[in-house]
C-alpha positions as CSV (number, residue, x, y, z in Angstrom):
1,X,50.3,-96.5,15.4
2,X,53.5,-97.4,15.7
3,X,55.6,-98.7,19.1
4,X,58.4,-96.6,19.9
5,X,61.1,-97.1,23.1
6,X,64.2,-96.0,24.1
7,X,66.0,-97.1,27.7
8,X,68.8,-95.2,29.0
9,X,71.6,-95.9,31.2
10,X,74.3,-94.3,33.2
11,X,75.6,-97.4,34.2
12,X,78.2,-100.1,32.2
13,X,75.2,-102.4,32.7
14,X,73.4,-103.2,29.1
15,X,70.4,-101.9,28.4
16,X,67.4,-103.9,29.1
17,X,63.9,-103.9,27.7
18,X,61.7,-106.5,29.4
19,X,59.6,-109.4,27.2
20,X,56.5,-107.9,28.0
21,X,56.9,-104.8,27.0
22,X,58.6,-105.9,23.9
23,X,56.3,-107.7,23.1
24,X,52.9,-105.1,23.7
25,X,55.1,-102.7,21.6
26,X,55.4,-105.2,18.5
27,X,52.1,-105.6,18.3
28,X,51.5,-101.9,17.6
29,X,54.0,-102.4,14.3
30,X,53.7,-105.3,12.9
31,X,55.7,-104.8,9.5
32,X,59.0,-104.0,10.9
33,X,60.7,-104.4,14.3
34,X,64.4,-103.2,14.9
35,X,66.2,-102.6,17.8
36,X,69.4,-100.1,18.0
37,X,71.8,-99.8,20.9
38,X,74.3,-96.5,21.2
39,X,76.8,-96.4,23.6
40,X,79.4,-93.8,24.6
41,X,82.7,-93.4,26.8
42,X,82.7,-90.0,27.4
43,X,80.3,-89.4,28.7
44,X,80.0,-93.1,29.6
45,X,76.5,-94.2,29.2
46,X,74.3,-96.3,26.9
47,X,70.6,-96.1,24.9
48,X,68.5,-98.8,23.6
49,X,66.4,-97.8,20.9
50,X,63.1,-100.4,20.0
51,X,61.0,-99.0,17.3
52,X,57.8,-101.1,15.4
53,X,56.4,-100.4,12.3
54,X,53.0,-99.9,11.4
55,X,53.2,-99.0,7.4
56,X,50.9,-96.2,6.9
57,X,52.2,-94.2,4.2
58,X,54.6,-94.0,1.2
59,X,57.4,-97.1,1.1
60,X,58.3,-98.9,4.4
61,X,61.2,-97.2,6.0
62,X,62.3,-99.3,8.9
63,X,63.1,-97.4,12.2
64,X,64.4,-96.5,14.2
65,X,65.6,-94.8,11.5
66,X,69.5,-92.8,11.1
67,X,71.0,-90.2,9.9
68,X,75.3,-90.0,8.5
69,X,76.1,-88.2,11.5
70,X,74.9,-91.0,13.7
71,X,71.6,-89.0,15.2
72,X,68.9,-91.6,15.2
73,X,64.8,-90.9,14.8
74,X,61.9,-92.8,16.5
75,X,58.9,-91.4,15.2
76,X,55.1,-92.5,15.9
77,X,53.1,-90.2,13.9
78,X,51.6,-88.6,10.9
79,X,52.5,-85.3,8.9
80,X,49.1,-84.4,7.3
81,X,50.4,-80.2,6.7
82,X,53.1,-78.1,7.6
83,X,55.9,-80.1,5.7
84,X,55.8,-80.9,2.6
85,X,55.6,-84.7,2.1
86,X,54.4,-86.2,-1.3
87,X,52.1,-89.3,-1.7
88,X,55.5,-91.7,-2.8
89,X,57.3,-90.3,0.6
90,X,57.6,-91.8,4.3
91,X,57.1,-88.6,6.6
92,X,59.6,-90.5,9.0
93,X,62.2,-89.8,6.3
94,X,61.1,-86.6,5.3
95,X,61.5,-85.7,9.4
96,X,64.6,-87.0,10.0
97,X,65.7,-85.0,6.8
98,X,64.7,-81.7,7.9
99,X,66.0,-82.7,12.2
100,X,69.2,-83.9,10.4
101,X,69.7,-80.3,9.2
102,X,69.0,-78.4,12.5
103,X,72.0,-76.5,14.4
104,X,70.4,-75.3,17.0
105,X,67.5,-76.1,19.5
106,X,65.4,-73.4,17.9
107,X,65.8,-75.2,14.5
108,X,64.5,-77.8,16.0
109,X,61.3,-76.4,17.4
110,X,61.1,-74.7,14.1
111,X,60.1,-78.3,11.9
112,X,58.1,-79.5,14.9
113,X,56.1,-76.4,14.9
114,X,55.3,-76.7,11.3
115,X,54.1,-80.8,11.3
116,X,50.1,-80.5,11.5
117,X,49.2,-83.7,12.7
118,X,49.3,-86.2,15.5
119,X,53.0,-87.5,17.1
120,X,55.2,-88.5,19.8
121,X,58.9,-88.4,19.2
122,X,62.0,-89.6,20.3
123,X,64.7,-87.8,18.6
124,X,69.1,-88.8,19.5
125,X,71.2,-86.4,18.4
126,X,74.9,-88.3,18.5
127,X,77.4,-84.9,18.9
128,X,75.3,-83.1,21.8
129,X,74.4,-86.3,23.1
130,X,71.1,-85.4,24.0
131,X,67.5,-86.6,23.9
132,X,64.5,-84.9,22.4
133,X,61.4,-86.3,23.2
134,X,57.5,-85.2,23.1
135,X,54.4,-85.1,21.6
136,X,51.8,-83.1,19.8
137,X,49.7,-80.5,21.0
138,X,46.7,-82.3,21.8
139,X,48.7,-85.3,23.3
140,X,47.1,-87.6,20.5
141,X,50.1,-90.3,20.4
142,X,51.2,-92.3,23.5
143,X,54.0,-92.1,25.2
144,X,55.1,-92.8,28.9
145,X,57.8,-92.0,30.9
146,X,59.3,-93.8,34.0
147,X,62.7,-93.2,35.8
148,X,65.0,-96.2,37.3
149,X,64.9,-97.1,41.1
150,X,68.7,-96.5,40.9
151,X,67.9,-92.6,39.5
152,X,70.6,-93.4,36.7
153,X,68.1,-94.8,33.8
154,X,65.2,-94.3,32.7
155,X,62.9,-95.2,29.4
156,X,60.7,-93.6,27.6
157,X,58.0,-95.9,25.8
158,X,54.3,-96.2,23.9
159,X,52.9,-98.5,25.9
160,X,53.7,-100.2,28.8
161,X,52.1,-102.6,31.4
162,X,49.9,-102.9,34.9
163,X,52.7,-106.1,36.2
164,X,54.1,-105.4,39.4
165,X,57.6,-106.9,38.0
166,X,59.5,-105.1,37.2
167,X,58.7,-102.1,39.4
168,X,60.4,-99.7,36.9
169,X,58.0,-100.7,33.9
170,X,54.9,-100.5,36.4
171,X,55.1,-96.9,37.5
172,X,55.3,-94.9,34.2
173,X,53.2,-91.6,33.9
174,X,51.9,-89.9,30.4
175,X,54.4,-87.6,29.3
176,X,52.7,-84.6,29.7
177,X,52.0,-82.4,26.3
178,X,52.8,-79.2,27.2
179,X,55.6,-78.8,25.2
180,X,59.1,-81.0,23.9
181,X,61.6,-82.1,26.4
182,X,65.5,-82.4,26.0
183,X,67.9,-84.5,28.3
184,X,71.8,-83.4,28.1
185,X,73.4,-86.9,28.8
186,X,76.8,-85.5,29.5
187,X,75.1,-83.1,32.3
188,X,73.6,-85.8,33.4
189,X,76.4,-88.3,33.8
190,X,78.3,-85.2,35.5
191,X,75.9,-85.1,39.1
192,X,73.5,-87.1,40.8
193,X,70.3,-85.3,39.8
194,X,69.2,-84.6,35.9
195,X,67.7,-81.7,34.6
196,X,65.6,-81.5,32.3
197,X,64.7,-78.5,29.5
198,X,61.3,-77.6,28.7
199,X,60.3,-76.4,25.5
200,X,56.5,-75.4,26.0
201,X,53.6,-74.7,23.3
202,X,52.8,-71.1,23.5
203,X,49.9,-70.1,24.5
204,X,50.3,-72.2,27.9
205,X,50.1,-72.2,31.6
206,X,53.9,-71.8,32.6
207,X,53.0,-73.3,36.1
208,X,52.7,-76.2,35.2
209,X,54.2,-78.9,38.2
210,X,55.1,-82.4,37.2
211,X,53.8,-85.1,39.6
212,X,55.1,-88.6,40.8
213,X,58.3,-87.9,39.5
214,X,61.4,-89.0,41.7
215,X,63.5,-86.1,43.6
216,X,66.1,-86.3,41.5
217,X,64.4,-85.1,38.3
218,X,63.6,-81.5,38.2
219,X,62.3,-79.6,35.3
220,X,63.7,-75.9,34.3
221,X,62.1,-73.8,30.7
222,X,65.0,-73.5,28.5
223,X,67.3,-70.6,29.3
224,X,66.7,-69.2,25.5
225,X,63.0,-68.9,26.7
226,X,61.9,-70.6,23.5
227,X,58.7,-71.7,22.7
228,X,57.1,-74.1,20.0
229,X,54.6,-72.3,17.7
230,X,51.1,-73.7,19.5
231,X,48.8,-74.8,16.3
232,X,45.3,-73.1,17.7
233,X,45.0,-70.0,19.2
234,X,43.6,-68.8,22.1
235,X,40.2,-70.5,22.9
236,X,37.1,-68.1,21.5
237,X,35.3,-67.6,24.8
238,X,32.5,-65.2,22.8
239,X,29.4,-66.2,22.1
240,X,27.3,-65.3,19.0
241,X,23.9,-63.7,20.0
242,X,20.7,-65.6,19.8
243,X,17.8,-64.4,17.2
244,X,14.9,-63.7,18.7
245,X,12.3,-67.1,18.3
246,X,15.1,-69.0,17.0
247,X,14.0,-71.8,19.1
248,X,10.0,-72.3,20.2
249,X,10.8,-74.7,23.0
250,X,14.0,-76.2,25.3
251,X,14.1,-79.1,22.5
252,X,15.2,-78.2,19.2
253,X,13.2,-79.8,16.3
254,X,14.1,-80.3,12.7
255,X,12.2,-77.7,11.7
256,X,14.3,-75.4,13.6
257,X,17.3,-76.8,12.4
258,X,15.6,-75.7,9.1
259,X,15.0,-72.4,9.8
260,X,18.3,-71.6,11.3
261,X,20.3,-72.6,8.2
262,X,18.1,-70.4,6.5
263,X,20.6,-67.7,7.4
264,X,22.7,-67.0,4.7
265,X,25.5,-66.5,7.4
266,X,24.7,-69.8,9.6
267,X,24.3,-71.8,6.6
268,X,27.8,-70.8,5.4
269,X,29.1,-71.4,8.9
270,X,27.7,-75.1,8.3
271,X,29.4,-75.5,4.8
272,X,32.5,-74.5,6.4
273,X,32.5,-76.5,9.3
274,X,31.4,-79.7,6.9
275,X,34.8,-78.4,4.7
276,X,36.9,-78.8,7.3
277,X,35.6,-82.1,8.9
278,X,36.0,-83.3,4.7
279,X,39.7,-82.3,4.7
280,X,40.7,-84.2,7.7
281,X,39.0,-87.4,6.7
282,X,40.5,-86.7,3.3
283,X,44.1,-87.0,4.2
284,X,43.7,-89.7,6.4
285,X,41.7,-92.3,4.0
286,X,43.6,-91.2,0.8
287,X,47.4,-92.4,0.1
288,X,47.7,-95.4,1.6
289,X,49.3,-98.6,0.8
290,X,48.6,-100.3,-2.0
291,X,45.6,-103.5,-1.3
292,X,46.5,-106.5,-2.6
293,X,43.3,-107.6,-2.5
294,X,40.4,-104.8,-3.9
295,X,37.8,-106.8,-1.8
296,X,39.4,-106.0,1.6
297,X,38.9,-102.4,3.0
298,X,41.9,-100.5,3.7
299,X,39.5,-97.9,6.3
300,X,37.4,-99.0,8.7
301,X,34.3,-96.8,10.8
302,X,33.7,-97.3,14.6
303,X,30.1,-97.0,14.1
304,X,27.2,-96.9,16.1
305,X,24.7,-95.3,14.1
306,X,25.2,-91.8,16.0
307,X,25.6,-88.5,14.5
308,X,29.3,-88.3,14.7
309,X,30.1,-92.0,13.2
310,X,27.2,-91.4,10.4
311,X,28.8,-87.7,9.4
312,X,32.5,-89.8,9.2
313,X,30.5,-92.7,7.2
314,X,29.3,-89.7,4.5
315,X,32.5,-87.9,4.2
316,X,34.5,-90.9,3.8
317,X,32.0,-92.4,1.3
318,X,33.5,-89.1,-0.9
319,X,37.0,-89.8,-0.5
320,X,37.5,-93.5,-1.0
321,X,36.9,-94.9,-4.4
322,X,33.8,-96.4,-4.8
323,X,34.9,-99.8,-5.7
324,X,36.7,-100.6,-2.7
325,X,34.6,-101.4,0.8
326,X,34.2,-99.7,4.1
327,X,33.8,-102.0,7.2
328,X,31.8,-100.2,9.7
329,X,32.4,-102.0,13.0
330,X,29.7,-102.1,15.7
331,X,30.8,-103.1,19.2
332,X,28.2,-104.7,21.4
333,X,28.6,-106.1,25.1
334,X,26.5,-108.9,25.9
335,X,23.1,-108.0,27.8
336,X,23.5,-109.0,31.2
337,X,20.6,-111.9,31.8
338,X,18.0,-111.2,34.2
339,X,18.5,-112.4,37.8
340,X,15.7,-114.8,39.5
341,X,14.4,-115.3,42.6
342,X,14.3,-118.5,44.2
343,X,11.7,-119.5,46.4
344,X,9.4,-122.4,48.0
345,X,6.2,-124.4,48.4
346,X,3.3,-123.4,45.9
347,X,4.7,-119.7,45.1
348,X,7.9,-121.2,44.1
349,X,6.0,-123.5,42.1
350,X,4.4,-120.6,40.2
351,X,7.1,-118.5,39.9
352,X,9.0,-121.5,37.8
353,X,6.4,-121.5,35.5
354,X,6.3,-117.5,35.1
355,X,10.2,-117.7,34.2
356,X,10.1,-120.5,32.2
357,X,7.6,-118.7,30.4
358,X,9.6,-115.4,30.7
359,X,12.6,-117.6,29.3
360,X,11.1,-118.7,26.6
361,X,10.6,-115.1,25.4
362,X,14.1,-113.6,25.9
363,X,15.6,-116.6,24.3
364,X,14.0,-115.1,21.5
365,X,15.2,-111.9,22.0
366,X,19.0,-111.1,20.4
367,X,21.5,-111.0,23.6
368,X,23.4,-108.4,21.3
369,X,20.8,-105.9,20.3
370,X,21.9,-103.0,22.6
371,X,21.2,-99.4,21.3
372,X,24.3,-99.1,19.6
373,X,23.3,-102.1,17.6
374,X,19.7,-100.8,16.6
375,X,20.7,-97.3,15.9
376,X,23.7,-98.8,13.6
377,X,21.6,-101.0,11.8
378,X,19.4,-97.7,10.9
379,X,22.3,-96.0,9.9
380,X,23.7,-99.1,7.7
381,X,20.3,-98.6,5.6
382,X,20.7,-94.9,5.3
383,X,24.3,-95.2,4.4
384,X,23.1,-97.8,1.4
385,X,20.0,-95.3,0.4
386,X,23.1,-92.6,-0.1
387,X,25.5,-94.7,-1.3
388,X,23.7,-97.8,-2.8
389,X,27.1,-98.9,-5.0
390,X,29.2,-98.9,-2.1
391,X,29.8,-102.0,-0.3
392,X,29.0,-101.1,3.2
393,X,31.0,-104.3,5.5
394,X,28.2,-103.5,8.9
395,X,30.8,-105.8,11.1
396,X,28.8,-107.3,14.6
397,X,31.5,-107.5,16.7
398,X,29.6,-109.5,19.9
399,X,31.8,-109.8,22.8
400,X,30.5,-111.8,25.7
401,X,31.2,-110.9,29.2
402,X,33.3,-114.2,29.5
403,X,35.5,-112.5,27.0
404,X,35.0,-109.2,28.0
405,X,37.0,-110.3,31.5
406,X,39.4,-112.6,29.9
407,X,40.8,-109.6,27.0
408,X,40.6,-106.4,29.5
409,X,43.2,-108.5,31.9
410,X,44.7,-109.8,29.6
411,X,45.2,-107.1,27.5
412,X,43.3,-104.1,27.7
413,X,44.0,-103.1,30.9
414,X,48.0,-102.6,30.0
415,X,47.0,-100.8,26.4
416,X,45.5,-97.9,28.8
417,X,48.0,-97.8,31.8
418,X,48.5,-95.6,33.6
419,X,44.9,-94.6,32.9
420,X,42.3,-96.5,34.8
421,X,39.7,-94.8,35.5
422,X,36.2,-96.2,34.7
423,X,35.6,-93.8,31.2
424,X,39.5,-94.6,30.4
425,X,38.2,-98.7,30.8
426,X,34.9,-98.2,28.5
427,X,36.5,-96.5,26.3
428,X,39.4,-99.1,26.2
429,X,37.2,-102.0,25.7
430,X,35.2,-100.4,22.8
431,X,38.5,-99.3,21.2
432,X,40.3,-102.4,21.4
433,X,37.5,-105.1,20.1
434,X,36.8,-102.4,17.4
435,X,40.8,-102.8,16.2
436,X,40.8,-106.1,16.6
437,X,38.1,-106.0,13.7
438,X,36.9,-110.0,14.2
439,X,33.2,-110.2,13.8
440,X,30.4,-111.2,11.4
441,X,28.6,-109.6,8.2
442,X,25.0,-110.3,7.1
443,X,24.4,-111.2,3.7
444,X,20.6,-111.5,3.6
445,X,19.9,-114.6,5.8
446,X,23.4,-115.8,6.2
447,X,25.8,-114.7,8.3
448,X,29.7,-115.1,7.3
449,X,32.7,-114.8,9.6
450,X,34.5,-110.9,8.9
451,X,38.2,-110.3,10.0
452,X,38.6,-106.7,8.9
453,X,41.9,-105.8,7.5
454,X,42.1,-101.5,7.8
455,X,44.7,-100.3,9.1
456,X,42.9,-96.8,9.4
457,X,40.4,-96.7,12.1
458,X,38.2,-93.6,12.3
459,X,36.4,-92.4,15.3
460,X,34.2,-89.3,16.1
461,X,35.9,-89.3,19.7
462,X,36.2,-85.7,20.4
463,X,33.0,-84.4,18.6
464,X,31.5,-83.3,22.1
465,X,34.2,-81.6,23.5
466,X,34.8,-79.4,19.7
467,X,31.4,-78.7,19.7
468,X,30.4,-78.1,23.0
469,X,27.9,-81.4,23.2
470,X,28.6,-81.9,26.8
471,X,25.9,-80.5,29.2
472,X,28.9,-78.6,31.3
473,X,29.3,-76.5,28.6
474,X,25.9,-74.7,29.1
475,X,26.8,-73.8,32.6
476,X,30.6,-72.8,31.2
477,X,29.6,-70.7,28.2
């Protein structure tokens, strides 16, 4: 993903993006880094752009990226549908072609209705001097807000961090994805407050209130009363009838796996469902940037063996030529060692000899073999019974709690703010080792050292809340 930021001011002052922050957002592009500055007299105020490259697609088009009329694009995202974008093209280009051609606000909505695919945007447009800015329906890219003490800046950014200086870069909120925003600069410079215009998804609650936002702000829907073109409809809240003796018990077993897809109709359900999940992994593992070297993996698997990393393993294995490798990268946290008691006299006597007994067992035993290091190591020997040509990269990724501490203050803990709550923490962690991609591969008895190179990462996040794998969703539906 790419780092995108823009600061603006009211003031003469010069816009100022502080080193941290800089620097966090450089590390989320790390082909291309360019900064842009835009100033105007009337109305008098000033943007800095920041935008960092991570090459995904077509040739490397530096951002943030500009049009002849001066309107300027910072895009972090992917078209995957919707616009047309061949296999040679950047989709930044190909955005910034179609914005570039917009007259109105409703042309604008019009091309971000159409891209099918995750985004946040920052778009400039130089002769209305205004600010578009948003993301995608699902809220899949970052992007945080936060408005200046003084009420006469504020920035707009992918990532920013937990450090209490400076106060302005500590108290940013996710922008919230209900829709695309626009900020009139020259209405803005005019009073003390600014408004700004919502342009919502359809299909959504228009009571929506925005929190820990300073007085000044206010938020109005666009006087046109337009609306971007949602990309799902309504939620199906209908539930398909049960045959009779579908299941025998509470548990289902494979067998009634078996006889369900013995249904002409539920089988083609499956095939459908399996057609879908194959399209999306499709266009995201094919079309990438050419691999210098054909023994490095340009896609990478966070796998643990499960049913959602396994069914992304398979479906990738059909898309990606069978010559190049796939690194499948297993996360696991050191096993916490077993506390011991300490005692006296002749029971304390014994109880050293039980744990030097005990110790001499789980010395044995691999601190790293957690669940999700078993059930991977299963799934690695499926995967090469399916696939047996493909070079599978299974990529321990061991991460003791010393390092655990020392990378989630260090870094991890700014990557998810403002999010902190425990799930947002585990979740970090995993994530972030995962990307980082440093680890070791076993080649029979020997173990080499594994820095995986992809710059595609795919995940089954999300498979429980499509399909309903959550145990609230018995009680909902």
């Amino acid at each position: 993903m790419c780092g995108i930021c823009c600061v603006v001011s009211l003031t003469s002052s010069q816009c100022k993006l502080h080193d941290h922050v800089y620097e966090r957002l450089r590390h989320r592009g790390p082909d291309h880094s360019r900064d842009v500055i835009k100033r105007a007299s009337n109305p008098e105020y000033s943007c800095l752009f920041s935008a960092h490259v991570l090459h995904m697609r077509g040739r490397l088009t530096p951002q943030p990226l500009q049009d002849d009329d001066g309107n300027l694009l910072l895009w972090n995202g992917e078209v995957f549908d919707g616009l047309m974008v061949e296999p040679e093209e950047n989709d930044t280009k190909v955005i910034l072609d179609h914005l570039s051609a917009c007259k109105t606000p409703s042309d604008v909505l019009s091309v971000l209705s159409q891209v099918k695919g995750p985004w946040a945007i920052i778009y400039y447009q130089k002769e209305e001097h205004c600010i578009w800015f948003g993301r995608d329906f699902f809220g899949r890219r970052s992007l945080l807000w936060s408005w200046g003490l003084d009420e006469s800046s504020f920035t707009l950014t992918s990532v920013s961090s937990r450090s209490p200086e400076p106060l302005s870069s500590s108290n940013c909120l996710e922008v919230p994805a209900v829709g695309v925003y626009r900020v009139d600069l020259k209405s803005w410079s005019q009073r003390e407050s600014v408004k700004v215009e919502v342009y919502s998804w359809s299909y959504l609650d228009s009571d929506f209130t925005w929190e820990g936002l300073p007085s000044s702000v206010s938020f109005i829907t666009n006087d046109s009363g337009l609306v971007l073109s949602s990309p799902v409809p309504p939620m199906n809240m209908s539930i398909t009838d049960v045959e009779p003796n579908s299941c025998n018990s509470g548990q289902t077993s494979l067998d009634d796996l078996k006889e369900l897809l013995k249904s002409t109709g539920k089988r083609e359900t499956v095939c459908r469902l399996i057609d879908v999940l194959g399209e999306a992994v499709r266009r995201r593992v094919q079309h990438l940037p050419h691999q210098s070297n054909p023994d490095q993996a340009q896609v990478a698997i966070l796998f643990s063996g499960g049913i959602d990393s396994m069914i992304l393993a398979v479906l990738a294995d059909r898309y990606i030529p069978p010559d190049q490798p796939i690194d499948l990268l297993n996360v696991a946290f050191k096993l916490q060692e077993p506390k011991t008691k300490q005692g006296s006299g002749k029971k304390a006597q014994n109880n050293k000899k039980e744990h030097a007994s005990h110790d001499v067992v789980t010395s044995l035993q691999p601190k790293f073999d957690v669940p999700d290091r078993i059930t991977g190591r299963d799934g690695l020997r499926e995967l090469a019974t399916l696939s047996p040509s493909r070079k599978w990269n299974f990529v321990e990724i061991n991460v003791t709690q010393e390092e655990l501490r020392e990378m989630r203050t260090k870094n991890i803990c700014h990557l998810v703010h403002p999010l902190d709550t425990v799930l947002d923490d585990s979740i970090g962690c995993a994530v972030w080792f995962a990307a980082r991609g440093t680890g070791v591969v076993s080649e029979g008895t020997q173990q080499r050292q594994h820095i995986s190179t992809a710059k595609v990462v795919l995940t089954g996040i999300g498979a429980d809340e499509q399909l309903a794998g959550y145990s609230r969703h018995r009680v909902r539906f």
